[in-house]
C-alpha positions as CSV (number, residue, x, y, z in Angstrom):
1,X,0.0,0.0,0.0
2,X,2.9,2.4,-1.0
3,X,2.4,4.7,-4.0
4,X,5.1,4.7,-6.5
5,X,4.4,7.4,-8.9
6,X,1.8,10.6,-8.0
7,X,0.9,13.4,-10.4
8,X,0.0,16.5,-8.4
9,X,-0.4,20.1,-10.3
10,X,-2.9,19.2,-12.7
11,X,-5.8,21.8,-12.8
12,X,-9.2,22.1,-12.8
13,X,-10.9,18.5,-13.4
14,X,-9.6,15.2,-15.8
15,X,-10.2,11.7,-15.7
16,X,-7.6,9.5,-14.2
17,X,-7.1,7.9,-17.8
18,X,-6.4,11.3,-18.9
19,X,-3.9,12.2,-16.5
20,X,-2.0,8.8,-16.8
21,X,-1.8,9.2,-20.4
22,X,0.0,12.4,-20.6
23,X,2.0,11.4,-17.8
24,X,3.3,8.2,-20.1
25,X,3.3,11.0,-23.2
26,X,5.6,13.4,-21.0
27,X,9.3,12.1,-21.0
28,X,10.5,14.2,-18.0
29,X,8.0,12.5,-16.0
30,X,9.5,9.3,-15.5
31,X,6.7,7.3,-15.4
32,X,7.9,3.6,-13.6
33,X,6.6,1.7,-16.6
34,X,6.3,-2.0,-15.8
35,X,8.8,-4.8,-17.0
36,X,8.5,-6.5,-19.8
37,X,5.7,-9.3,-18.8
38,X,4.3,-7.4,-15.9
39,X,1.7,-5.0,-16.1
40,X,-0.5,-2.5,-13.6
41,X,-4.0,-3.4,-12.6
42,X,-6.3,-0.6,-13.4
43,X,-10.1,-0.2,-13.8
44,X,-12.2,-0.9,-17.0
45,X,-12.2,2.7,-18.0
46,X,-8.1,2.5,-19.2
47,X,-7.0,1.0,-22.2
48,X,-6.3,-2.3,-22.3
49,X,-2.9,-2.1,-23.4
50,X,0.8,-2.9,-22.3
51,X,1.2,-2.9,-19.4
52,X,-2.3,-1.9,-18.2
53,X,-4.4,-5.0,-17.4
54,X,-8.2,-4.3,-17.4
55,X,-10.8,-6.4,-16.3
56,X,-13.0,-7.8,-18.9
57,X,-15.7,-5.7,-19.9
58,X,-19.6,-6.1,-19.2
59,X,-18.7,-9.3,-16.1
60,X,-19.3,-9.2,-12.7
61,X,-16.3,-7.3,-11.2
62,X,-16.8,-6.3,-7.6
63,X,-16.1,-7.9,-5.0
64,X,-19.4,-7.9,-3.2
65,X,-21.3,-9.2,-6.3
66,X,-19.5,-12.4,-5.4
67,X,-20.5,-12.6,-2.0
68,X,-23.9,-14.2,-3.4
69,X,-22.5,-17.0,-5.1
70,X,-18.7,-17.9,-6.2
71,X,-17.3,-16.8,-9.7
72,X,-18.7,-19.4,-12.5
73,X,-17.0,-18.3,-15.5
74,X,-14.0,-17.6,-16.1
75,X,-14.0,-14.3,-16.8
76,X,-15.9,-14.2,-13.7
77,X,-13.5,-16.0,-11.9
78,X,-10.4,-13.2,-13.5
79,X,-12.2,-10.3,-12.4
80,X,-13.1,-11.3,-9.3
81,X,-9.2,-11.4,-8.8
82,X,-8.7,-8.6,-10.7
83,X,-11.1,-6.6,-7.9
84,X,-9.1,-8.1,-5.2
85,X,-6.2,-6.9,-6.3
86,X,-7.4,-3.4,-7.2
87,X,-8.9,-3.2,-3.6
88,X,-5.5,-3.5,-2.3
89,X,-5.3,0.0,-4.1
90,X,-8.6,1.6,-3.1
91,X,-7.6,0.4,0.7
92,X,-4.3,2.7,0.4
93,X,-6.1,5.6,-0.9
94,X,-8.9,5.0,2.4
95,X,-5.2,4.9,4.4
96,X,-4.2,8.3,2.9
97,X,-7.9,9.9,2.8
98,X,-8.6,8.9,6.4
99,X,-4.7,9.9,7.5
100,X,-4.9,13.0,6.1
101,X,-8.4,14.6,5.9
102,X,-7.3,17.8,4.5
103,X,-7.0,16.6,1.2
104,X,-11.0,16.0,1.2
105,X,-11.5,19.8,2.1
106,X,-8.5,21.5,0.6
107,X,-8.5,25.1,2.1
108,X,-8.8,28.4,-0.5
109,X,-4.8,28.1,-0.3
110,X,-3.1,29.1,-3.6
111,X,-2.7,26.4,-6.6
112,X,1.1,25.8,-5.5
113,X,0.2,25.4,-1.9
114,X,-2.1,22.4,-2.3
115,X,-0.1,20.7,-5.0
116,X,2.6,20.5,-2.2
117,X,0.3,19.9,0.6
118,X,-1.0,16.7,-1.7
119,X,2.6,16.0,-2.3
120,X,3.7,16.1,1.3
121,X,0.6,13.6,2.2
122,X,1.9,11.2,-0.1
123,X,5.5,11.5,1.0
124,X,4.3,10.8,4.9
125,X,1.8,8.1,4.0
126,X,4.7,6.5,1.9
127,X,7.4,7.2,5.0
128,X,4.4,5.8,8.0
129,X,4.3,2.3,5.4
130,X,7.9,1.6,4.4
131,X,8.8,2.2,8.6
132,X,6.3,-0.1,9.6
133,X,5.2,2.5,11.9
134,X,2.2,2.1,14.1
135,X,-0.6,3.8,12.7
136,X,-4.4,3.1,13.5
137,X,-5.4,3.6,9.8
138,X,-2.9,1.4,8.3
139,X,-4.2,-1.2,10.6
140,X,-7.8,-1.3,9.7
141,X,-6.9,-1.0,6.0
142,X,-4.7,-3.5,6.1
143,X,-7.4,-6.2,6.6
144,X,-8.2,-7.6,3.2
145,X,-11.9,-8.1,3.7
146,X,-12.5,-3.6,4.1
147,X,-14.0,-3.6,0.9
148,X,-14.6,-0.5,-1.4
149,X,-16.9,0.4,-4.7
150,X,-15.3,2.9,-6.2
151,X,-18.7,4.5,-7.4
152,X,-16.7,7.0,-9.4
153,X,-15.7,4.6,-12.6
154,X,-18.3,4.0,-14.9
155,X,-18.0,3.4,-18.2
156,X,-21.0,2.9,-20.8
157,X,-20.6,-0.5,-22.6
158,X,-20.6,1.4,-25.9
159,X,-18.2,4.0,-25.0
160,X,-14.2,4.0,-25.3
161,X,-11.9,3.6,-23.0
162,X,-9.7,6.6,-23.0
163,X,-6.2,5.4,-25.1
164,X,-2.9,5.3,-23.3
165,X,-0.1,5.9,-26.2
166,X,0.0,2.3,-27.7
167,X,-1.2,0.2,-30.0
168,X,-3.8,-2.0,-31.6
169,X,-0.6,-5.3,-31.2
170,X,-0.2,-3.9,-27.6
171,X,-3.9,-4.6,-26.5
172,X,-3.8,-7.5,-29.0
173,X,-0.9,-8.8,-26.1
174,X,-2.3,-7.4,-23.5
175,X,-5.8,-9.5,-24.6
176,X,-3.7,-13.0,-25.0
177,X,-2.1,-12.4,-21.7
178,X,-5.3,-12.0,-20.1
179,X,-6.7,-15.0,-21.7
180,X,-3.5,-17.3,-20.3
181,X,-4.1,-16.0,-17.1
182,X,-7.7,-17.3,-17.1
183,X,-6.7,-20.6,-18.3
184,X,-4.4,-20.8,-15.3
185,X,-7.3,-19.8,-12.8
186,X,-9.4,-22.1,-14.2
187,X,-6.5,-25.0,-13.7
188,X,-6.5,-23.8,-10.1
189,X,-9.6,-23.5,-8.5
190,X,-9.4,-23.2,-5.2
């Protein structure tokens, strides 16, 4: 639950898709891109592309709509690992939101002043983690059953996914790889 790359300046209001994308685009921001054969876990409104690993689109995804019953398919059965991950994600951003509650109710402060508030929240959420310091937040996010819905992704089934710079072989990769991690959850049910 340690963040490893944070864009803070950007004004007024963009989707996270959007923001990503010109951070890849932007050479002198050093985005961390992943290895060769490993890949971020993001939400259904990214591209599907390398090193972005989507869930499949229009299948159960969260994690309480599998509370009912377990995950049949096995798309089901991806995405309902997919959302396990990505709450792993959503928990650190509860951490940081709950740590520090100024970034909910940033004051009138100039544009500079709460980039580097944000920035600073990041850098001591980051420092709390990496020390293993005791911290009452960390300890109730760090129970993998505090679930969260992020209500703020939706995506229409007939609209796009926002592009990340790549290509049609990258999602055409991206697609297989998803596909032989199925087939490997499917020879592993557990």
């Amino acid at each position: 639950m340690i963040f490893t790359f944070v864009v803070s300046g950007w004004e007024g209001v963009a989707h996270d898709s959007r923001i990503l994308s010109e951070a890849v685009a932007n050479p002198q921001a050093s985005f961390p891109f992943p290895l060769p054969g490993k890949y971020y876990i993001c939400d259904v409104a990214y591209a599907h592309t390398q090193g972005l690993m989507a869930p499949y689109r229009n299948v159960r995804y969260w994690i309480g709509d599998f509370h009912q019953r377990r995950a049949l398919t096995n798309k089901e059965k991806f995405n309902h690992r997919h959302a396990k991950l990505r709450n792993v994600i959503e928990r650190a951003f509860g951490v940081l939101k709950a740590c520090f509650p100024i970034l909910k109710r940033m004051a009138p402060f100039p544009f500079v002043t709460k980039r580097n508030i944000a920035m600073a929240c990041f850098v001591l959420h980051n420092f709390i983690r990496r020390e293993g310091l005791t911290d009452e937040y960390f300890a109730r996010y760090d129970e993998s059953n505090v679930s969260f819905r992020n209500n703020n992704v939706t995506v229409d089934d007939d609209e796009d996914e926002i592009p990340i710079n790549g290509t049609a072989t990258y999602c055409e990769y991206m697609t297989r790889l998803q596909d032989e991690i199925v087939e490997q959850l499917m020879h592993n049910i557990d």
